[in-house]
N, C-alpha and C positions, 0 to 999 in steps of 0.2 A: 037489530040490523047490524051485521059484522060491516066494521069498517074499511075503508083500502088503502093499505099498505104497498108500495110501490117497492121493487126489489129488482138491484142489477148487481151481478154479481165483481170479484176484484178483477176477474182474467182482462186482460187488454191485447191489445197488439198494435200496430202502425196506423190499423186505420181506424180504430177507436180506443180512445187513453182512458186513464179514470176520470180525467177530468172533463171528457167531454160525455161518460156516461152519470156522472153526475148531475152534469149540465139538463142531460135527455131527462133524466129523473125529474128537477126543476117541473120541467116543462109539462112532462109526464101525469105532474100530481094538480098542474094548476093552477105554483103557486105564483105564478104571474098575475092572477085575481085577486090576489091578499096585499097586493102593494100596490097604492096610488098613487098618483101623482101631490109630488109634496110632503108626503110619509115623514116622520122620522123613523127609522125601522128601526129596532136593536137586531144584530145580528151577536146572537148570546152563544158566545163560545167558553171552554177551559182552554187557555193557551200553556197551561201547566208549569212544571215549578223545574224551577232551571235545575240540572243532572236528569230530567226524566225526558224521553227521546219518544214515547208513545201516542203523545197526544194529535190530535187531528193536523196534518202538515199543510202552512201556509197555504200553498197553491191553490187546495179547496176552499180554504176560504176566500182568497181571492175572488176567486171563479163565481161562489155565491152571491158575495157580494155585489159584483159585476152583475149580476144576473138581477139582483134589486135594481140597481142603479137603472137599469134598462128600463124599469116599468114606470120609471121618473118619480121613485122613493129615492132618500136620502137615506144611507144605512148609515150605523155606528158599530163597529165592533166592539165588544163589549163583555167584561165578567168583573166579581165580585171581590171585594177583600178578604181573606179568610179571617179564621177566629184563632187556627194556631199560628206557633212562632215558625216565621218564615220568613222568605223573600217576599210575600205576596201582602203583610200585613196590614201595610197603607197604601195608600193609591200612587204615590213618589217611589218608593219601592217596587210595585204592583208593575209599573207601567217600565220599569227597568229588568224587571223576569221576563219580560212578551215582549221583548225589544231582545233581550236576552237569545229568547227561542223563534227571534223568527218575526214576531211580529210589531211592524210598524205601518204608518201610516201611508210610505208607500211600497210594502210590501203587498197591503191587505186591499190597497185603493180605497180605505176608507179611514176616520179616524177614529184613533183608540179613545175607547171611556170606563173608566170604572167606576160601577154607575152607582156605587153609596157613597162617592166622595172621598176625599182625601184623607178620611181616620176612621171612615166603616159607619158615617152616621148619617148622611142623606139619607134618610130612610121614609117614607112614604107609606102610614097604615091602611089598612085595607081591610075590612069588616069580612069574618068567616065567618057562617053560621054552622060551625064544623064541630066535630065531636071534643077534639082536644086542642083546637086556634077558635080565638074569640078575633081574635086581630093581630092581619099579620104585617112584618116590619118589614116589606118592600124597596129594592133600592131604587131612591128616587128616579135615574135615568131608564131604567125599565120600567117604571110602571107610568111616566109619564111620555115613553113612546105608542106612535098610533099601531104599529105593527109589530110583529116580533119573528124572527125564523130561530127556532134553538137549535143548533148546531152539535150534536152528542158523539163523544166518544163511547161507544161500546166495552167495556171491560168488569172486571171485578172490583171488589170493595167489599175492605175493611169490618164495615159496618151496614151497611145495606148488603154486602154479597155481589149485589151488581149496579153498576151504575151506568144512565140511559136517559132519557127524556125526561121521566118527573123528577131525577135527582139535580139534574142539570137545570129543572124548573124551579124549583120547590128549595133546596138548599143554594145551588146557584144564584140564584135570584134574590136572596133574603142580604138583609146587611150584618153586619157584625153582631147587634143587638140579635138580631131573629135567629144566625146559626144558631148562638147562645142556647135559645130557649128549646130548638131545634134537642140540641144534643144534652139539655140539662139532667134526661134521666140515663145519660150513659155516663155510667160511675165507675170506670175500672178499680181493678184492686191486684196487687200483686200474687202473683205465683213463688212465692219465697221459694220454694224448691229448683224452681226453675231458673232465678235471678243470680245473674253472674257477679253482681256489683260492680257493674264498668261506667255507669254513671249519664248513659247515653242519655236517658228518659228525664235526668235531674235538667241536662243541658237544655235539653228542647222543651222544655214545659213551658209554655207563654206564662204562667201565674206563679212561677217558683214554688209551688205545694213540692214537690216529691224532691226527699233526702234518703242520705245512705243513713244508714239505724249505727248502731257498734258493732254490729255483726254483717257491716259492707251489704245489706240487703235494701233496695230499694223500698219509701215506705212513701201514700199518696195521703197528706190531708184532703177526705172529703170534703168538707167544710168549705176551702179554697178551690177544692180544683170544677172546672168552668165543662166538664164534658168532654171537651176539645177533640179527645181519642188520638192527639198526637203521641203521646208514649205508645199505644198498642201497634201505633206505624214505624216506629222509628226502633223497638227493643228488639235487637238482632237473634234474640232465644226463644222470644213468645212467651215471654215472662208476664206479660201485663192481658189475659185477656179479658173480654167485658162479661161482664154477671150482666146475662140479659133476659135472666128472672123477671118478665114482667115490662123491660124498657124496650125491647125490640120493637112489640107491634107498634108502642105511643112514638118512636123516633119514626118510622115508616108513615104511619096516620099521619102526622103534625107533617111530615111533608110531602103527603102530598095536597096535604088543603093547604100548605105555602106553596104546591103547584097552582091549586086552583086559582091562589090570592093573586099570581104572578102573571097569569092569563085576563085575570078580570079587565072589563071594559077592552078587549079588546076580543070579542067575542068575533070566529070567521075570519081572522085577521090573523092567524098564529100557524105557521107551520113549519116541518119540524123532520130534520135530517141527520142519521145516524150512520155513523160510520163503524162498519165491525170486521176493524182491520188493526193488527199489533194488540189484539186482547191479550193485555194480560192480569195478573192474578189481582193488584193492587192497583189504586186509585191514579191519577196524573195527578194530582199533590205531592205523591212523594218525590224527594230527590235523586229517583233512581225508576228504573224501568226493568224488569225483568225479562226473558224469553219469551214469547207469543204463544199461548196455550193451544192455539189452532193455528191452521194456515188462514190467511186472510180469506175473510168470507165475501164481502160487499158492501153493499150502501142501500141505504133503507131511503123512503120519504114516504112523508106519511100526515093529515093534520089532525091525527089522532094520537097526542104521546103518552097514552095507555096500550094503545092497537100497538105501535110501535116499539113500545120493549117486550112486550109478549110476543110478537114477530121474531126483536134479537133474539128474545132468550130461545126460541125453540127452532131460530136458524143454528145459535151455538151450539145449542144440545145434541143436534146431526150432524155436528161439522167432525172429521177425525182428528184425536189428539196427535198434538206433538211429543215428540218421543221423550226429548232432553225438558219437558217442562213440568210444573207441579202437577202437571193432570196424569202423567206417564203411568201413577199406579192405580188411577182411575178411569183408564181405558177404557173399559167397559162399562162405564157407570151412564146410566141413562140419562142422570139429572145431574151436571155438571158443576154446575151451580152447588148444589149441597153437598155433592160430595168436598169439594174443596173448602166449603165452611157448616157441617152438617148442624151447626149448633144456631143458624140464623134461617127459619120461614122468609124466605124473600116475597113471598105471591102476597104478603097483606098490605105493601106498597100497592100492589094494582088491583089488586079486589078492591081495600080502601078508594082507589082514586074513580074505581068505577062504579062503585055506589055512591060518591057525592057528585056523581055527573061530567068529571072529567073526561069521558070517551068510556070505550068497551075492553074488552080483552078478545073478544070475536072481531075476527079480521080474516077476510079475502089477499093474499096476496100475489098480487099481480108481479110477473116475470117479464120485466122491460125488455129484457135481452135475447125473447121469443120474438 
């Protein structure tokens, strides 16, 4: 049975804003039945890493929040510490990037949490009976709230290709320990031909593995280096990409049964809003934000977040390219997604998550704005 996917598109005008057909969305999908009275909610967003201007803009969250608040839950805004070297490292830093960009606690009407604690190890396990998670490393403040609304930016990535509801579940949601194990079999290795020797990748490496050799080329101890996939983001040549000989499908699988882990015990209680507006090519972790690959499409909800990135991806794949962006000389290409990183299957993220029960990829979508 295809699931429903709720869909209003960006256009507004005076008498209805985005943030009031967001609101309609809310209301639209339901998720006023998923919050009770006395809830802790997480409302689990990427507030992204200061230089990048892409990520979902306060106001909506606001608005959502407010929209919990209503059904007499208690929300937390709320996202993870990451694994590479950044502003977002530990939760003292964490909490000064989203202060940074916008968010605080009376921006959001709610308060901020970074829910594995103060060095990435509140971590809360949770039993998978999954192909490649035996158990997964949960951040404590998510997996000990009664409800959840995940709140997703729509765009590209790195290393999934796109990132959307299970990524925002499954790697969002995990703590420093769990990305670890998340990204343990992506092992980059240099492109010597392509390596400039400017030393970018040595700078940002959380685990100091990668030096320049005597011939100024970048070189990566396997041995040390943690997965992270920070150098493959940050090498301004594309010097570093990943041999995903074999690691793709296990990084896609392992997350989304740390989707599933993320949901657990709160079964009917989860649901889950997409914004696919400012996509662009690369993640809201990086320090920087590129062009928009399309014109802003809309806003999804949905409490299916399988139904729901296979909705984004097949709203982005109709949507027309922009001229001046990376998609410009794949205009015509049907599947948007591959053409821009043709070397990454992205669909065993949601086939995977719909064969351990996560939701479907068949989905009905309903047109609010009929």
């Amino acid at each position: 049975m295809p699931s429903k996917v709720f869909f209003s598109s960006a256009r507004a005008n005076m008498k209805l804003s985005g943030l009031k057909k967001v609101e309609r969305l809310f209301r639209r999908s339901g998720f006023e039945r998923l919050f009770r009275d006395g809830d802790r909610t997480a409302v689990k967003v990427h507030w992204g890493e200061p230089g990048n201007a892409a990520y979902v803009p306060v106001p909506y969250i606001r608005t959502l929040a407010d929209l919990v608040k209503k059904s007499g839950a208690r929300p937390f805004v709320t996202d993870t510490n990451t694994l590479y070297a950044g502003m977002r490292h530990d939760a003292v830093a964490n909490l000064r990037a989203a202060a940074f960009n916008g968010f605080t606690m009376e921006t959001v009407g709610a308060p901020l949490v970074v829910a594995d604690g103060l060095c990435g190890t509140d971590a809360s396990p949770v039993e998978v009976a999954g192909t490649y998670v035996k158990e997964a490393k949960i951040a404590g403040s998510i997996r000990h709230a009664t409800s959840m609304l995940v709140v997703s930016h729509f765009k590209g990535h790195m290393l999934f290709s796109f990132g959307g509801a299970l990524k925002n579940l499954g790697m969002g949601c995990a703590t420093s320990a769990g990305k670890q194990t998340l990204h343990s079999d992506v092992k980059p290795k240099v492109n010597r031909a392509e390596c400039r020797g400017d030393a970018v990748c040595v700078r940002h490496c959380p685990e100091g593995c990668i030096v320049l050799d005597a011939e100024h080329k970048a070189v990566i101890d396997p041995e040390r280096c943690v997965g992270c996939g920070e150098c493959i983001v940050v090498c301004p040549h594309r010097a570093i990409p990943v041999n995903w000989r074999g690691s793709a499908a296990r990084i896609q699988g392992k997350t989304a049964e740390y989707a599933l882990a993320a949901v657990s015990g709160k079964e009917g209680r989860v649901g889950c809003v997409t914004f696919l507006i400012n996509i662009t090519t690369d993640c809201d972790c990086c320090d920087w934000s590129d062009t928009r690959l399309v014109q802003d499409i809309g806003y999804l909800a949905s409490h299916d977040p399988v139904a729901i990135d296979q909705a984004a991806i097949d709203l982005f794949n109709a949507a027309p390219v922009a001229a001046d962006s990376d998609l410009a000389v794949h205009a015509r290409a049907a599947d948007k997604l591959l053409a821009l990183r043709p070397e990454i299957d992205y669909t065993y993220i949601l086939s995977h998550a719909e064969k351990i029960g996560l939701g479907t990829r068949k989905y009905e979508l309903v047109k609010v704005d009929i």
